[in-house]
N, C-alpha and C positions, 0 to 999 in steps of 0.2 A: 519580228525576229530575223536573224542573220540565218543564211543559208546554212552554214553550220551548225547553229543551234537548233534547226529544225532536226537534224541528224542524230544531236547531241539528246535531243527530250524524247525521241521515238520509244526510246525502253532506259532503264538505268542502270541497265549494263553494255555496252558496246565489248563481243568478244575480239579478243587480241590472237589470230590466229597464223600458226606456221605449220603450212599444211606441204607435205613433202610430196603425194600423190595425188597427181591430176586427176586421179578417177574417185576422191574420198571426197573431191570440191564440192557435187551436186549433192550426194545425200547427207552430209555434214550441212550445208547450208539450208538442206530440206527441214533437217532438224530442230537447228537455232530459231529458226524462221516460225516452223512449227511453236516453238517452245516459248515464241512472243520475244525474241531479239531479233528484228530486223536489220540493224545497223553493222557490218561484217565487217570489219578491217583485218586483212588480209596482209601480213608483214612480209617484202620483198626479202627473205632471209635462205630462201629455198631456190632451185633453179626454174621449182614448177611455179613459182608463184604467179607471175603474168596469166598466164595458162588457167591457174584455180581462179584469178580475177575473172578471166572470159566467161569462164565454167560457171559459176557460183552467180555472173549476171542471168543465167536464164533461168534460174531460179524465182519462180512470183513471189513477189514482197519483199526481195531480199534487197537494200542498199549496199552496195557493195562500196570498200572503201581500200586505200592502199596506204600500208601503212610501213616504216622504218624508209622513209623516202630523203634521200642525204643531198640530195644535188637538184639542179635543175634538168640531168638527163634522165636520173632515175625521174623526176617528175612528168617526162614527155614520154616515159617508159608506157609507166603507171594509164595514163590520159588516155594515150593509145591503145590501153587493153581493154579499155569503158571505166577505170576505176570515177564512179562518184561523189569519192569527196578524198580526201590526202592528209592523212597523220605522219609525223618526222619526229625526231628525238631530240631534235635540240632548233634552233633557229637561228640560221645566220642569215645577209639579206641578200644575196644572190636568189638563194631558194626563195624566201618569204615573197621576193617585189616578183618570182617568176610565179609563182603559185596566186599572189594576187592576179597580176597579169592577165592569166588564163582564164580566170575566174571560175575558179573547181573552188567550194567549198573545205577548208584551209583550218588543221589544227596543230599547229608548231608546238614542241617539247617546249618546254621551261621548267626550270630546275631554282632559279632568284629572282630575286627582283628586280636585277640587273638585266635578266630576258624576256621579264613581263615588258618594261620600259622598252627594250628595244621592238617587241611588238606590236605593242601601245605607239610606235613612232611611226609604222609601219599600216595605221589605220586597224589592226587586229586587235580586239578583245576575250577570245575564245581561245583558250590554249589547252593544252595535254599538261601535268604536272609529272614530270620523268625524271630517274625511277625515286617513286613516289615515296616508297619505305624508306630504303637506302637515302632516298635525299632529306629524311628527318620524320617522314608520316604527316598522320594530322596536325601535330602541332607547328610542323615548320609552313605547312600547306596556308595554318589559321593567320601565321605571322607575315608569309608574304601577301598574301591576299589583301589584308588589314588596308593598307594604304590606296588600294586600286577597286574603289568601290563596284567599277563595272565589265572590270573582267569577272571570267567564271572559268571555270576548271573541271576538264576529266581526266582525276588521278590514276595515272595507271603505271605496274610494277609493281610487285609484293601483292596486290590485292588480294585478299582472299575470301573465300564465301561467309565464313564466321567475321569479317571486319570490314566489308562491303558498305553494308547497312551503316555503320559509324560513319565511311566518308561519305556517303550521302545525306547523312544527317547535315553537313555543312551546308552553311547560308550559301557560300560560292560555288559550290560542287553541283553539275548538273547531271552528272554520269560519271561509271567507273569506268576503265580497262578493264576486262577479265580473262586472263590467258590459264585461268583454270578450268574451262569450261569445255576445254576439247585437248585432253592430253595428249603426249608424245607416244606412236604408237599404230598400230589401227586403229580406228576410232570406233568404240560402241553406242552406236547409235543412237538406240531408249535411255542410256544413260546420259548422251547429249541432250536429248531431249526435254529430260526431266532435269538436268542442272539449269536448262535455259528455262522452265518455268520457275523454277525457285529461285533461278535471278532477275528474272520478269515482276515475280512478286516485291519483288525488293521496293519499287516503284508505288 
């Protein structure tokens, strides 16, 4: 298995998270970790987010990951704070040949088939499928997939807990996104908790 795909099977959900207080990183990630999602991606969308990366690695068990990474500076951002492995929204090859480069475990947006190809050129099989609903759901997911036997996909965007389970039903799908799992807000904790077993079971 590719380094990424060890990250990708750990649970079958990977949460999608935009945490705006550096002081909600430790026990938010206490929680997920707790609740059987080890796998965190951490969306650079906040000022704290570097910050909740650093935070969230001292965390035991938690793989911390950095995610909405658009460039190769946000990539040496990311690298720098300990993030683990790097998700991005789309794939262009400045980023993709910098993120090989480095060799941090690497999961590029794709939205066609025209992105799979280009990170199929790129030596990458392992991609994010973004944003998942909005770009057509499961059936547009089963149609690009069809021709690329040995890529595999973590759909994330729109996911929801009631329609989880379906994408992981797919032969390509190895994991979701889940940006349901830790609302906008203060975060409640037991409640984090218990969404990350009930997405842990999903598995």
């Amino acid at each position: 298995m590719s380094a990424i795909e060890d990250i990708m099977t750990l649970a079958p959900v990977i949460p999608v998270l935009v945490i705006e207080n550096v002081a909600d990183a430790v026990p938010v990630s206490k929680a997920l970790v707790a609740g059987g999602l080890p796998a965190l991606e951490v969306t650079l969308r906040t000022p704290a987010a570097l910050d909740v990366i650093r935070e969230m690695k001292q965390v035991e068990g938690a793989v911390v990951g950095a995610g909405t990474v658009l460039n190769p500076a946000d990539l040496d951002a990311a690298l720098a704070a300990g993030a683990e492995f790097i998700v991005s929204p789309g794939l262009t090859e400045p980023l993709g040949k910098a993120a090989i480069a480095s060799g941090v475990p690497f999961l590029p947006g794709t939205a066609t088939a025209a992105d799979v190809m280009r990170g199929m050129d790129l030596g990458l099989s392992r991609f994010k499928f973004f944003p998942a609903e909005a770009s057509g759901g499961i059936a547009a997911l089963k149609a690009i997939a069809a021709p690329f036997g040995k890529a595999r996909f973590c759909p994330t965007g729109g996911i929801r807990p009631e329609t989880a389970a379906d994408w992981l039903a797919l032969d390509a799908v190895l994991c979701v996104g889940g940006s349901w799992l830790v609302p906008k807000g203060a975060p409640d904790i037991a409640a984090i908790e218990a969404s990350a077993r009930a997405a842990a079971a999903l598995g």
